[in-house]
PDB file of N, CA, C and O in Angstrom:
ATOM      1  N   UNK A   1      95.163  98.437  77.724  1.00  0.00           N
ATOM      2  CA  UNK A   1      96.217  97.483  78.015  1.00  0.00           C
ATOM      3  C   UNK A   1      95.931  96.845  79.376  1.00  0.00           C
ATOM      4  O   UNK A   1      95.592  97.421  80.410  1.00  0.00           O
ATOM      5  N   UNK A   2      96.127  95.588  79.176  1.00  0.00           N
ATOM      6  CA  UNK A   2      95.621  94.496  80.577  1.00  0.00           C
ATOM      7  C   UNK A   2      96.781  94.642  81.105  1.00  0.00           C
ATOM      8  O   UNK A   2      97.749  94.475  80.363  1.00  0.00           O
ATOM      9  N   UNK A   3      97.039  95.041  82.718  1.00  0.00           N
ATOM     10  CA  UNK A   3      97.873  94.686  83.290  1.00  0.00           C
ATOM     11  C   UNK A   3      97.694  93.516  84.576  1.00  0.00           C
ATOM     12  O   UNK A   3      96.807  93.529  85.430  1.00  0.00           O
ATOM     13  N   UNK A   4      98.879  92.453  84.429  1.00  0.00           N
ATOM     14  CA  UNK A   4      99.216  91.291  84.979  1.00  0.00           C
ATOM     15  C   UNK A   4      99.992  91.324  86.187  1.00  0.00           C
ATOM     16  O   UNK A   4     100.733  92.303  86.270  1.00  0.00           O
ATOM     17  N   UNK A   5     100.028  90.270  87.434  1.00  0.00           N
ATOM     18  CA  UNK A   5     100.524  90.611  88.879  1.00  0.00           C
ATOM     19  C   UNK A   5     100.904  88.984  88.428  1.00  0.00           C
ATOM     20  O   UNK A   5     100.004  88.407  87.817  1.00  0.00           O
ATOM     21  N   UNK A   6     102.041  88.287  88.658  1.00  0.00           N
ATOM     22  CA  UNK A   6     102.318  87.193  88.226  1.00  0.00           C
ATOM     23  C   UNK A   6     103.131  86.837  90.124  1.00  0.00           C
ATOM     24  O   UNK A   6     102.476  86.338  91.039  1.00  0.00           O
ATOM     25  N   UNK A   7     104.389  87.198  90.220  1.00  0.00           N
ATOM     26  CA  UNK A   7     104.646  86.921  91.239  1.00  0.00           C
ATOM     27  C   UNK A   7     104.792  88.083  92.157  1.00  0.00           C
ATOM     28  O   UNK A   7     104.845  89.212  91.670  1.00  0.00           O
ATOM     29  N   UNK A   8     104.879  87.856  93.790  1.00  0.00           N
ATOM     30  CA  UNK A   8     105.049  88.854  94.741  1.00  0.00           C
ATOM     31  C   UNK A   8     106.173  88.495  95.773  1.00  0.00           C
ATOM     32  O   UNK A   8     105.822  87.731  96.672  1.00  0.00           O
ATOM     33  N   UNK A   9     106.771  88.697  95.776  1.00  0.00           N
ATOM     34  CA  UNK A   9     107.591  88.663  96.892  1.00  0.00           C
ATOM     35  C   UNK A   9     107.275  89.283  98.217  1.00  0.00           C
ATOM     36  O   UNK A   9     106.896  90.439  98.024  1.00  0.00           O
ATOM     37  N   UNK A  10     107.283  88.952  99.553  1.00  0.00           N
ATOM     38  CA  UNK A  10     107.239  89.474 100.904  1.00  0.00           C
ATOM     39  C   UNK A  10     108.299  89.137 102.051  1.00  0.00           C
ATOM     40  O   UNK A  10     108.242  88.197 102.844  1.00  0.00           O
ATOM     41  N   UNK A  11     109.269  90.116 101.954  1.00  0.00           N
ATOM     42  CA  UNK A  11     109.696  89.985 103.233  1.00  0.00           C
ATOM     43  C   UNK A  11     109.397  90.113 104.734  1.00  0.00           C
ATOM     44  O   UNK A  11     108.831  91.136 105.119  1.00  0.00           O
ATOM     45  N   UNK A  12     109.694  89.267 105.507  1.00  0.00           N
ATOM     46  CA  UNK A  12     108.772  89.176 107.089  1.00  0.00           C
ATOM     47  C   UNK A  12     110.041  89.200 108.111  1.00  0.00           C
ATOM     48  O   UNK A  12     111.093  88.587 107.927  1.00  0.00           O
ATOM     49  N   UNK A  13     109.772  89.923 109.077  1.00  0.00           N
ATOM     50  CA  UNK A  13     110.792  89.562 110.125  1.00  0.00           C
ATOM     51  C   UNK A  13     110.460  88.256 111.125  1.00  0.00           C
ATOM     52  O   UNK A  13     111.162  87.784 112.019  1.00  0.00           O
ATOM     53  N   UNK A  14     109.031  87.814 110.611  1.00  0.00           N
ATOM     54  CA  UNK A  14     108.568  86.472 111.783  1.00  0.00           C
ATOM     55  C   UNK A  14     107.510  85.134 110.645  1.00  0.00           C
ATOM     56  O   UNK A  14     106.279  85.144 110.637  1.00  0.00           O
ATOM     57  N   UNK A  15     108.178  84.347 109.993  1.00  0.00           N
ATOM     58  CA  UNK A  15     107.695  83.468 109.484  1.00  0.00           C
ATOM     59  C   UNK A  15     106.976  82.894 109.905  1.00  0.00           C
ATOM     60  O   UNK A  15     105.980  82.643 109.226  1.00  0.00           O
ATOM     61  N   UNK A  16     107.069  82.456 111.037  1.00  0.00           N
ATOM     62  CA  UNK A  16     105.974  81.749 111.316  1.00  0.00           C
ATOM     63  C   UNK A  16     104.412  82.690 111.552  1.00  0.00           C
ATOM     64  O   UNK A  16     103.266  82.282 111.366  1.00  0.00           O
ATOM     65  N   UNK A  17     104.724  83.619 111.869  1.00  0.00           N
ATOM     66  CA  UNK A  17     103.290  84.723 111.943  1.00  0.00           C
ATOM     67  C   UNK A  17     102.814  85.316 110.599  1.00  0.00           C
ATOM     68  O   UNK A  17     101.760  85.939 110.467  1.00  0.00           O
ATOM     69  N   UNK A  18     103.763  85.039 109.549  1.00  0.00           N
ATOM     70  CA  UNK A  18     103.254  85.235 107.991  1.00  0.00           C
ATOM     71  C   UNK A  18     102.767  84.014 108.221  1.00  0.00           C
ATOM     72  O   UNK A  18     101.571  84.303 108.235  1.00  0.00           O
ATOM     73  N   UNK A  19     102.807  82.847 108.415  1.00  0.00           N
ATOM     74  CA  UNK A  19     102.484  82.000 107.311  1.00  0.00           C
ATOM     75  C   UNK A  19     101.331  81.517 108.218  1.00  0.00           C
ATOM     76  O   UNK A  19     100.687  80.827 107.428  1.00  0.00           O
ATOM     77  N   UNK A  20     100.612  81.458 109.528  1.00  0.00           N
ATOM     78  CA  UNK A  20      99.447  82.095 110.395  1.00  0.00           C
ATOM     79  C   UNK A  20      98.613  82.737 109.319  1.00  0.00           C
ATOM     80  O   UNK A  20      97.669  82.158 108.780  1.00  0.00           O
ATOM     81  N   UNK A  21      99.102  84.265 108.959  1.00  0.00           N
ATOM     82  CA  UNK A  21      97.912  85.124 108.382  1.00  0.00           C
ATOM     83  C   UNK A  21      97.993  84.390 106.701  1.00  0.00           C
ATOM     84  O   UNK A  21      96.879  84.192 106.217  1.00  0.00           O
ATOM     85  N   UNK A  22      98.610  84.185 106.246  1.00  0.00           N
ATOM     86  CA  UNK A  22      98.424  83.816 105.054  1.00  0.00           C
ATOM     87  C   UNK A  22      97.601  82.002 105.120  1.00  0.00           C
ATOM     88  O   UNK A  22      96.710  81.672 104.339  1.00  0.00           O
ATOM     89  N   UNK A  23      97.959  81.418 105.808  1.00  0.00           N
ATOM     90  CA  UNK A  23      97.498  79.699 105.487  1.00  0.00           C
ATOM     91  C   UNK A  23      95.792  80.633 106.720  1.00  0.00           C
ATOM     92  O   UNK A  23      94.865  81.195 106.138  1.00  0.00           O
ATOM     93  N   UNK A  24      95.830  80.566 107.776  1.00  0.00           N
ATOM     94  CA  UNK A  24      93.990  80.969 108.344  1.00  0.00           C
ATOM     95  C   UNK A  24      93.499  82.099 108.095  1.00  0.00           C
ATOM     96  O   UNK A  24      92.270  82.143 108.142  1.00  0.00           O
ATOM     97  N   UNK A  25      94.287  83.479 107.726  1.00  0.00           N
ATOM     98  CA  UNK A  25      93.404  84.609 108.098  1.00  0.00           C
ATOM     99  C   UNK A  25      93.022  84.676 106.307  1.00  0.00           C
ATOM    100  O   UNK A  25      91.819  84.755 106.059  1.00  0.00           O
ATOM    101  N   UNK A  26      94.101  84.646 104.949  1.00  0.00           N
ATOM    102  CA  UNK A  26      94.224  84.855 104.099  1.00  0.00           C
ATOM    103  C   UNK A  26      93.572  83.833 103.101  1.00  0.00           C
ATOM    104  O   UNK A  26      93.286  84.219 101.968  1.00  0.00           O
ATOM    105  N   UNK A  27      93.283  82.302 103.560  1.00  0.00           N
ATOM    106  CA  UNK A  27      93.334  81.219 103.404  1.00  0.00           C
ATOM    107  C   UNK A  27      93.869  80.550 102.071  1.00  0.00           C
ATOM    108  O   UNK A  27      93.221  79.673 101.499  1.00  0.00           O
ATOM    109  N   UNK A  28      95.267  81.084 101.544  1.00  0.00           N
ATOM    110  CA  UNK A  28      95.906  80.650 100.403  1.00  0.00           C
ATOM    111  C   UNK A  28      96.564  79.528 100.666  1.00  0.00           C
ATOM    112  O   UNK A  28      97.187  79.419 101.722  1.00  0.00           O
ATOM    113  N   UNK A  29      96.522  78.511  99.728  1.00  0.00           N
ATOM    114  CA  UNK A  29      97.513  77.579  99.910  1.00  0.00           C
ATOM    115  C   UNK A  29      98.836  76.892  99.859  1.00  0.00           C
ATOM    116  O   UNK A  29      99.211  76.578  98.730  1.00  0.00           O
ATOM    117  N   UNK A  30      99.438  76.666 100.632  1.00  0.00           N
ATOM    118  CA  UNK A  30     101.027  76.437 101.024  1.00  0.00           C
ATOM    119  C   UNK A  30     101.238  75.913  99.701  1.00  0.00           C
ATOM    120  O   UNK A  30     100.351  75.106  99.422  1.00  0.00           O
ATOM    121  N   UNK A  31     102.118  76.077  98.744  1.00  0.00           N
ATOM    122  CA  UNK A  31     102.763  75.035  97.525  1.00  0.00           C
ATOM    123  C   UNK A  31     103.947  74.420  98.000  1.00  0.00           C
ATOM    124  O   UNK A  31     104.245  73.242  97.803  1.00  0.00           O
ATOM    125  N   UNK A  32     104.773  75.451  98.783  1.00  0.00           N
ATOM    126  CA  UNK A  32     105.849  74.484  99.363  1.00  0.00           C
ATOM    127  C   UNK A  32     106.852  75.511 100.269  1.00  0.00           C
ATOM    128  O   UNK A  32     106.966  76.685  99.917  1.00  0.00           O
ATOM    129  N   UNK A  33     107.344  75.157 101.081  1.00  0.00           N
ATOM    130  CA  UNK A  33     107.947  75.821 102.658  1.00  0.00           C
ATOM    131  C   UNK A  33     109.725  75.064 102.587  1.00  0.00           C
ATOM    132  O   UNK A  33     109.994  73.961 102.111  1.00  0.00           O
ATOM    133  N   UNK A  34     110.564  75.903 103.116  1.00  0.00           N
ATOM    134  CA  UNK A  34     111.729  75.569 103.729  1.00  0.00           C
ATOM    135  C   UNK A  34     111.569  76.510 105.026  1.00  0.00           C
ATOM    136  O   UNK A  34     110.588  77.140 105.422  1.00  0.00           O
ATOM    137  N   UNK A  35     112.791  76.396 105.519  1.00  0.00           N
ATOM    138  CA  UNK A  35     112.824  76.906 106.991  1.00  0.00           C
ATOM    139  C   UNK A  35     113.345  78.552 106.884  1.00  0.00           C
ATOM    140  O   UNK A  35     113.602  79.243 107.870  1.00  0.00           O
ATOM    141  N   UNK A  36     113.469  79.171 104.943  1.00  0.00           N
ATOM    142  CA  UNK A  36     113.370  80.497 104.842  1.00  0.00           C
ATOM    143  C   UNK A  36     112.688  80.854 103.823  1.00  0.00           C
ATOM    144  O   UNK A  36     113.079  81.748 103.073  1.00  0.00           O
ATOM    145  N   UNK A  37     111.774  80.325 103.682  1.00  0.00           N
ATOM    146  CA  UNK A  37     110.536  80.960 102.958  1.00  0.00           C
ATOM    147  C   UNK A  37     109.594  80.147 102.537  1.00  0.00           C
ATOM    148  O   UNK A  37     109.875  78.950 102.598  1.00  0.00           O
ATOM    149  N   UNK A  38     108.222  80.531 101.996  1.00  0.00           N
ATOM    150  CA  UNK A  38     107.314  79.965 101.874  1.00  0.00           C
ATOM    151  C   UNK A  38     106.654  79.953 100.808  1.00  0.00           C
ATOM    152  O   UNK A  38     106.712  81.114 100.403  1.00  0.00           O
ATOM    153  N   UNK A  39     105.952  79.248  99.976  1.00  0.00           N
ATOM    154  CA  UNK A  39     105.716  80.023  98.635  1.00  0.00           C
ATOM    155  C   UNK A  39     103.927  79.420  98.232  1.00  0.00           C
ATOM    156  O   UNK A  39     103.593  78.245  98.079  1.00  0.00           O
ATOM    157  N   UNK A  40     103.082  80.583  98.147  1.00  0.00           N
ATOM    158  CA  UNK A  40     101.712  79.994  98.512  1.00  0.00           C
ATOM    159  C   UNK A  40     100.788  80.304  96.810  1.00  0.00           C
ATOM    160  O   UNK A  40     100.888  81.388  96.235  1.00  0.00           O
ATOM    161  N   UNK A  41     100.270  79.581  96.463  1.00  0.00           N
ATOM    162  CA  UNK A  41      99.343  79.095  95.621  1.00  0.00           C
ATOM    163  C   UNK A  41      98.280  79.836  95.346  1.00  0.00           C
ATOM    164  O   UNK A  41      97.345  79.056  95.530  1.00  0.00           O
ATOM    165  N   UNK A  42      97.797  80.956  94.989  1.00  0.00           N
ATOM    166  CA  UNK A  42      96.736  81.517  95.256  1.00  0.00           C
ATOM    167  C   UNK A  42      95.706  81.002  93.952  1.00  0.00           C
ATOM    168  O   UNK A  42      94.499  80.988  94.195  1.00  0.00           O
ATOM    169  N   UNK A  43      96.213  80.546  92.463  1.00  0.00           N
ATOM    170  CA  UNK A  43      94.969  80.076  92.392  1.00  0.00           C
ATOM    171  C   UNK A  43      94.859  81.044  90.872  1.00  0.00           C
ATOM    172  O   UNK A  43      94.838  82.263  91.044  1.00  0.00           O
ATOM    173  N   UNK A  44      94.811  80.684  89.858  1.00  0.00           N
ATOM    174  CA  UNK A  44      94.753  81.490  88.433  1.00  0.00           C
ATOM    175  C   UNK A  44      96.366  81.390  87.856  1.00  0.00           C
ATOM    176  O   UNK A  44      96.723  82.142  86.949  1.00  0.00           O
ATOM    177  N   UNK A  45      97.128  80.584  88.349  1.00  0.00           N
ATOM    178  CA  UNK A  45      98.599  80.768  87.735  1.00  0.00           C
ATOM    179  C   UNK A  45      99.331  81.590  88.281  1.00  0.00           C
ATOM    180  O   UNK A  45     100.318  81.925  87.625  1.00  0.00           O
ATOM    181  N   UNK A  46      99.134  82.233  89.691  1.00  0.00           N
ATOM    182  CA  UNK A  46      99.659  83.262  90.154  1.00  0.00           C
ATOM    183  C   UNK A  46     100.355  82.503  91.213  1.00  0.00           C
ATOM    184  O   UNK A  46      99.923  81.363  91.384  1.00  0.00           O
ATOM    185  N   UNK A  47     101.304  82.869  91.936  1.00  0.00           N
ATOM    186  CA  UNK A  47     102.332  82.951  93.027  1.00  0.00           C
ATOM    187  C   UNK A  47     102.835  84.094  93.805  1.00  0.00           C
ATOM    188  O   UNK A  47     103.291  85.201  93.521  1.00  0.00           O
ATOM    189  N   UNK A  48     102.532  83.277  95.155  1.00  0.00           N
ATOM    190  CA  UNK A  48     103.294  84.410  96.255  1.00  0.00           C
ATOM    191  C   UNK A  48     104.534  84.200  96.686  1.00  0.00           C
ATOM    192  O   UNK A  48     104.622  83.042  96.279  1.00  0.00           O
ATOM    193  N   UNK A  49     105.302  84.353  97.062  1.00  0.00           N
ATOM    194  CA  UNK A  49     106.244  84.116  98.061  1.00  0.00           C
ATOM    195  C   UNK A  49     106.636  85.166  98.978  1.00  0.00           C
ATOM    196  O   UNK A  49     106.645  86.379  98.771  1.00  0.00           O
ATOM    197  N   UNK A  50     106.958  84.527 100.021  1.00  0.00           N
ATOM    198  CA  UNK A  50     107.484  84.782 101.497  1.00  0.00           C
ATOM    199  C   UNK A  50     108.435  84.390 102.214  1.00  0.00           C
ATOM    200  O   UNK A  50     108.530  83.269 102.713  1.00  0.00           O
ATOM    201  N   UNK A  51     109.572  85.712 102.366  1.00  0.00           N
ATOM    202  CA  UNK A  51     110.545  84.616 102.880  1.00  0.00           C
ATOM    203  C   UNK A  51     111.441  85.798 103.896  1.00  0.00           C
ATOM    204  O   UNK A  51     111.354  87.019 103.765  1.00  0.00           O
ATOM    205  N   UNK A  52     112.315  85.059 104.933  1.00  0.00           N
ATOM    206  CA  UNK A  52     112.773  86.052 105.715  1.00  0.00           C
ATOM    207  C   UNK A  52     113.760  87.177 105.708  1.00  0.00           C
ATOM    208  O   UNK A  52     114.852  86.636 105.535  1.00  0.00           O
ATOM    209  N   UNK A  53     113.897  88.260 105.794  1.00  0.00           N
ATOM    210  CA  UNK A  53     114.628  89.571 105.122  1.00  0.00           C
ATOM    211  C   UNK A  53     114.789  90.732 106.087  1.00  0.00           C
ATOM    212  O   UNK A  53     114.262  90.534 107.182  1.00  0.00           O
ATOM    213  N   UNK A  54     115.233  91.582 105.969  1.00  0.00           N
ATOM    214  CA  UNK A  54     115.649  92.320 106.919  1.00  0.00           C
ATOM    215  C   UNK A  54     114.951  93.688 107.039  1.00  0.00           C
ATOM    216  O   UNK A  54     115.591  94.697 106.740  1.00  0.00           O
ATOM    217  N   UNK A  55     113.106  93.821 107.647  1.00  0.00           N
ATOM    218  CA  UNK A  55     112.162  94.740 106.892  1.00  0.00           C
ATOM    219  C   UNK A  55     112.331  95.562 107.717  1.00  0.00           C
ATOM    220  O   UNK A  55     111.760  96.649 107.631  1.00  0.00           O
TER     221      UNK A  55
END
């Protein structure tokens, strides 16, 4: 049995330093941002998101 990772959720206490390691260190791409979360493109139909929470 194939198992599938479709979406991820990440909570951050500092958005702007997620989205640093994810857009240069990680190099995935932004699909689209508000001022509480971020949601990045990685590429095969998959999705991340990132958004701010209380970790």
């Amino acid at each position: 049995m194939a198992v599938q990772l479709k979406n991820v959720v990440v909570f951050v206490r500092d958005l702007a330093a997620a989205k640093v390691f994810y857009l240069e260190r990680l190099k995935l791409p932004l699909a689209q941002e508000s001022q509480m979360m971020m949601e990045f493109f990685p590429g095969g139909g998959y999705h991340l998101r990132g958004g701010i929470g209380r970790a």
